[in-house]
C-alpha positions as CSV (number, residue, x, y, z in Angstrom):
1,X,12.9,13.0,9.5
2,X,12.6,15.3,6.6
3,X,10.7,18.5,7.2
4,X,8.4,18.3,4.8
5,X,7.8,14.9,6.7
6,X,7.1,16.1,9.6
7,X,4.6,19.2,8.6
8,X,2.8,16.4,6.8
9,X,2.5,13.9,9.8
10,X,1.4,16.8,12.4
11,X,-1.0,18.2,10.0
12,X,-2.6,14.5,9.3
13,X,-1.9,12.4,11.8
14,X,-0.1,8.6,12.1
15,X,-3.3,6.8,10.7
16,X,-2.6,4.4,8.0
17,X,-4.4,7.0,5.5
18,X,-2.4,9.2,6.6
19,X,1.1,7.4,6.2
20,X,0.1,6.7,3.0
21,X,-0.1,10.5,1.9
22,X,3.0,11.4,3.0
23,X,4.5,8.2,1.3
24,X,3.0,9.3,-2.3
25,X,4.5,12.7,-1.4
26,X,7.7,11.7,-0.7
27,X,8.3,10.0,-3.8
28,X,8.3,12.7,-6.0
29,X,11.9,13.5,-4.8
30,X,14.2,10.7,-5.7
31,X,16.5,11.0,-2.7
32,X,13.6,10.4,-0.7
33,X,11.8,7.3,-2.5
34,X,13.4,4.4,0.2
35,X,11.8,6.7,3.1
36,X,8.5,6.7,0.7
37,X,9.2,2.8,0.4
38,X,9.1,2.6,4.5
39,X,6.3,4.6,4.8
40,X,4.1,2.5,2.5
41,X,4.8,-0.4,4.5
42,X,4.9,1.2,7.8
43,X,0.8,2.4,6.6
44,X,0.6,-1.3,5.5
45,X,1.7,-3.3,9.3
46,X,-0.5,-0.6,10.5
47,X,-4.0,-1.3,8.6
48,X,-3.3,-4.9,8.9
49,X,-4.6,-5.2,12.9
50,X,-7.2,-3.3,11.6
51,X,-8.3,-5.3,9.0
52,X,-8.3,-8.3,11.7
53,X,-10.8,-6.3,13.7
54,X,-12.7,-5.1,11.0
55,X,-12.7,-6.8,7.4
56,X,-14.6,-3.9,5.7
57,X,-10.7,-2.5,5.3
58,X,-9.9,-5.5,3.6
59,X,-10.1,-3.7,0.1
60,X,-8.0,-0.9,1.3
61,X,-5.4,-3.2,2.4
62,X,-5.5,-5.2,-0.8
63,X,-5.0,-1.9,-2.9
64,X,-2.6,-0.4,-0.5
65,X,-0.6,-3.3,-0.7
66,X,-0.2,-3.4,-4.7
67,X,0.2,0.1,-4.9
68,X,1.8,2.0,-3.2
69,X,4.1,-0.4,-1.5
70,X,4.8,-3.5,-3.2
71,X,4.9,-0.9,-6.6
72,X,7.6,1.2,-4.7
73,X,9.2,-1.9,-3.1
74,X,9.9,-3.2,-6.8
75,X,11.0,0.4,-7.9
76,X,13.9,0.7,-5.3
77,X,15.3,-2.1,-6.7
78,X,13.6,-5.2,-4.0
79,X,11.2,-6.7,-6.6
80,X,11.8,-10.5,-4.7
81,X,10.4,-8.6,-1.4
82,X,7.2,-7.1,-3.6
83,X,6.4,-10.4,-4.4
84,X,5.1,-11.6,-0.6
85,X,2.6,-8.2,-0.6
86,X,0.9,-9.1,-4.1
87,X,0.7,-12.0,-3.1
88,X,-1.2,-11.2,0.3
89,X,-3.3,-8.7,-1.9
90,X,-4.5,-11.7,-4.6
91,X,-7.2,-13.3,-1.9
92,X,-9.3,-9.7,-1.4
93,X,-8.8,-9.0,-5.2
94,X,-10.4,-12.7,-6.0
95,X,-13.2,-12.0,-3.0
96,X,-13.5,-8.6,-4.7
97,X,-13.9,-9.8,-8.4
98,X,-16.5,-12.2,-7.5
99,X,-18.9,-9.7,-6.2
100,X,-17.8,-7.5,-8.6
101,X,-16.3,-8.1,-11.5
102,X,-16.6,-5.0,-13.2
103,X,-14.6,-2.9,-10.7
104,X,-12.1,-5.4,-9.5
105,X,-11.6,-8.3,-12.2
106,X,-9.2,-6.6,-14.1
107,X,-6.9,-5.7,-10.7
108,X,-7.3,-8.9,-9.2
109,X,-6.0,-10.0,-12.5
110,X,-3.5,-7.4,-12.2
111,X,-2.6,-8.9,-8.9
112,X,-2.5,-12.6,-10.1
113,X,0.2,-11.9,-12.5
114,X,3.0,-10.2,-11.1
């Protein structure tokens, strides 16, 4: 684990939130983008149980899943396996664009193309 990786997860924690951060961090360094890659997914699996028990987080899963990971998934060169997490993300982006189409008609969009 890289240093700065590990001052980041004792100061916020394993939460999915929190995996997410250190993600977006880590890919500002090029030699680190594939452990960025991991941690976006890693934050993903682990909002996912969450999501079952409470659907509020749907949304955060649905934007979590475009970006960061399947965005970083197709940027280290795995664009076939980015496909699968848009995919997932399209259902709460169409439930989203219904209620409001303002906010999330042009990602659900987004989402239905890729």
């Amino acid at each position: 684990m890289h240093p700065f990786e590990r001052i980041l997860r004792r100061a916020l924690g394993s939460a999915p939130a929190a995996i997410i951060e250190i993600a977006v961090h880590l890919w500002g360094n090029p030699a680190s983008q594939t452990k960025a890659t991991e941690s976006a997914l890693q934050a993903v699996d682990n909002l996912r149980p969450i999501v079952a028990r409470n659907p509020t987080y749907r949304t955060k899963l649905a934007v979590w899943l475009v970006s960061p990971a399947a965005a970083f998934v197709a940027e280290t060169n795995r664009k076939p396996s980015a496909i699968p997490l848009v995919r997932e993300a399209i259902g709460p982006y169409v439930d989203l664009a219904r209620t409001d189409p303002t906010t999330y008609g042009p990602k659900s969009a987004e989402a239905d193309n890729a």
